[in-house]
N, C-alpha and C positions, 0 to 999 in steps of 0.2 A: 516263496515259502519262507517261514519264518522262523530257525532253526534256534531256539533259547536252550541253554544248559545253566540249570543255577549250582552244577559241580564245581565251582570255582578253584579247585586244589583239579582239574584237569588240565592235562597241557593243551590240548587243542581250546579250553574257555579262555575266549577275548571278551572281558564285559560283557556277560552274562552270553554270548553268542557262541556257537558252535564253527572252527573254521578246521574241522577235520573234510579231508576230500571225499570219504565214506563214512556212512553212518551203520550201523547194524544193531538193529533190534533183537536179542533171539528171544528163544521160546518163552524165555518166563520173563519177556517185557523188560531185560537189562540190556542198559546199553553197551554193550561188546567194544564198542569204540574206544569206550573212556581208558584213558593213561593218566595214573595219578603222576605229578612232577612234585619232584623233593623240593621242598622249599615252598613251594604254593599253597599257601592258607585256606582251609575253607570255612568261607565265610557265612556265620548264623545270619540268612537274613532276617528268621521272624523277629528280632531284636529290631527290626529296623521299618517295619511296617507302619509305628506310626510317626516314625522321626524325619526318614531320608529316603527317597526315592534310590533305587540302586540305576545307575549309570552302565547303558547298553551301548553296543559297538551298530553298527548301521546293519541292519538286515542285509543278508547277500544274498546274491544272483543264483540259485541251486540248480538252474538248467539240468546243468551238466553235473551233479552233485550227483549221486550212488547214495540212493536210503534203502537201505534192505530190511526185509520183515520175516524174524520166522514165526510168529503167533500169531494167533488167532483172534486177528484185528479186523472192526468192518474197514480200515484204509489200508488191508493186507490186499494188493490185486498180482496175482501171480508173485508172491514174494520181494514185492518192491512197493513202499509207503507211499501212496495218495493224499496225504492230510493236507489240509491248505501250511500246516506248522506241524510241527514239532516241539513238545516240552519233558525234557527232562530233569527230576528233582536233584536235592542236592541232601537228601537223605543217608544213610548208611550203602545202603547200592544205588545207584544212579539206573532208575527205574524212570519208562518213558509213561509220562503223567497224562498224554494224548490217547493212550490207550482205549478202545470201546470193545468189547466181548461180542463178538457175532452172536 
């Protein structure tokens, strides 16, 4: 699974990657997870769409990874995320952009 977070001012973003041990979606599609850290910039990518590719950390192993769902997602199965990925923006609230409305 392919966990992207373009929240860059979160502590768990490694280059563009998600390396929290739990994820948690709730109801209105924000990500629960996210911890902003003082000091951690976040980064406008649209500024950079036609200049520089942004530089990603290596997709990880989420076997054993905990994604919980509380909305009303078609990859919501018993309250735990099915997607082949996961994306979340780097907007005002860090909203999972994977999202599909049953």
């Amino acid at each position: 699974m392919d966990i992207r977070c373009r929240k860059t001012s979160c502590k768990y973003n490694l280059k563009q990657t998600c390396q929290a041990k739990e994820i948690l979606v709730n109801k209105k599609i924000i990500c629960d997870t996210f911890e902003k850290q003082e000091g951690k910039p976040e980064i406008d990518r649209s500024k950079l769409i036609f200049s520089e590719a942004p530089e990603f950390a290596r997709q990880r192993d989420v076997k054993t990874m905990k994604i919980d769902c509380k909305t009303d997602c078609i990859f919501n199965y018993d309250g735990k995320c099915v997607a082949n990925g996961i994306t979340v923006n780097a907007l005002i609230e860090p909203f999972c952009i994977t999202y599909l409305k049953r």
